[in-house]
C-alpha positions as CSV (number, residue, x, y, z in Angstrom):
1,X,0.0,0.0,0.0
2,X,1.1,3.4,-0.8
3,X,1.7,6.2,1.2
4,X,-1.2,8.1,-0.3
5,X,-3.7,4.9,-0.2
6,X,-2.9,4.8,3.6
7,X,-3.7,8.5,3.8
8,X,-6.9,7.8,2.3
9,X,-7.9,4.6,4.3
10,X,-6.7,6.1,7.4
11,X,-9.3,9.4,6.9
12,X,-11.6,6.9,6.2
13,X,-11.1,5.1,9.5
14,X,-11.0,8.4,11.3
15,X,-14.9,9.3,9.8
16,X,-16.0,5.6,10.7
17,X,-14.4,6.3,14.5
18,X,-15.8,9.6,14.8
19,X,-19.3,8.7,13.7
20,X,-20.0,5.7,15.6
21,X,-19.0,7.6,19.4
22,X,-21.0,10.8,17.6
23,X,-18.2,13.1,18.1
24,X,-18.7,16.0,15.7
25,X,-15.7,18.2,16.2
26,X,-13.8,18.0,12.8
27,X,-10.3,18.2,15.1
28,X,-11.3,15.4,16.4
29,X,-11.4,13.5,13.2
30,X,-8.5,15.5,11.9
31,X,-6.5,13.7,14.8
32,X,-7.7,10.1,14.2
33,X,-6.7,10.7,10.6
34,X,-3.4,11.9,10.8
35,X,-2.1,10.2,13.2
36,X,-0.6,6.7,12.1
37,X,-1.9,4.1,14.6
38,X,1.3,2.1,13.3
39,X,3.5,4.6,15.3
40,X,2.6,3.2,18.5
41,X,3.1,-0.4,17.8
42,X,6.0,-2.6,17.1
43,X,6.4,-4.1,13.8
44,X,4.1,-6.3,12.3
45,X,2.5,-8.8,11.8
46,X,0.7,-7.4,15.0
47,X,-1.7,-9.0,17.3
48,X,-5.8,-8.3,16.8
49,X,-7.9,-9.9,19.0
50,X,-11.1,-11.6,17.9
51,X,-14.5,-12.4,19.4
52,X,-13.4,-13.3,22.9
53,X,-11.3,-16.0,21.4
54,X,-7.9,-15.1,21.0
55,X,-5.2,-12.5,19.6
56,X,-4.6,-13.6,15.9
57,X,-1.8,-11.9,13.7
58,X,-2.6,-9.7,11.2
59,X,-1.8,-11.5,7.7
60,X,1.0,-9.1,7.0
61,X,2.7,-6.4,8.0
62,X,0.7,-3.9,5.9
63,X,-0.9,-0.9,8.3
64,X,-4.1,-1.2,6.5
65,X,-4.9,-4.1,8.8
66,X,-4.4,-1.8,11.9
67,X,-7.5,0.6,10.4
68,X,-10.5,-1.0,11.4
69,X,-12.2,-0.8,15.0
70,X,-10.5,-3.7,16.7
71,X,-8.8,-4.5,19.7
72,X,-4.4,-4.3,18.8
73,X,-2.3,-6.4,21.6
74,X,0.3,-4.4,22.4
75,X,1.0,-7.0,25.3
76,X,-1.4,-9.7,24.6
C-alpha cells in the first residue's frame, strides 16, 4: 500500500471512528486521521484480537490491517 492509499484509508477510518461515538468536532477527526496508529506499535504482523477468542496476527505487515475498530495487543 502506498503512502497516499494509507492516507486515504486512514481518513476513512477516522470518519468511521468519529461517527459511531458521535463526536462531531472535525479536530477530532483531523486527529484520528493523521495520526498513524502504526506509530505506536512494534512491527508487524501485529496482534488483533477476535470475538473473545484469541489475539490472531494480522496477515502481514501492511498498516491497513491496523484501520479498522478492533482491539491491537500491544501485550497480549
Amino acid at each position: 500500500m502506498t503512502p497516499d492509499e494509507l492516507k486515504v484509508v486512514r481518513r476513512a477510518y477516522a470518519k468511521q471512528i468519529t461517527a459511531a461515538v458521535r463526536v462531531v468536532d472535525e479536530r477530532v477527526e483531523t486527529a484520528f486521521a493523521e495520526v498513524p496508529r502504526e506509530d505506536f506499535l512494534g512491527p508487524g504482523p501485529w496482534p488483533i484480537f477476535r470475538m473473545r477468542k484469541a489475539y490472531v496476527p494480522t496477515p502481514a505487515a501492511d498498516p491497513v490491517y491496523l484501520y479498522t475498530d478492533a482491539i491491537v495487543g500491544i501485550v497480549p
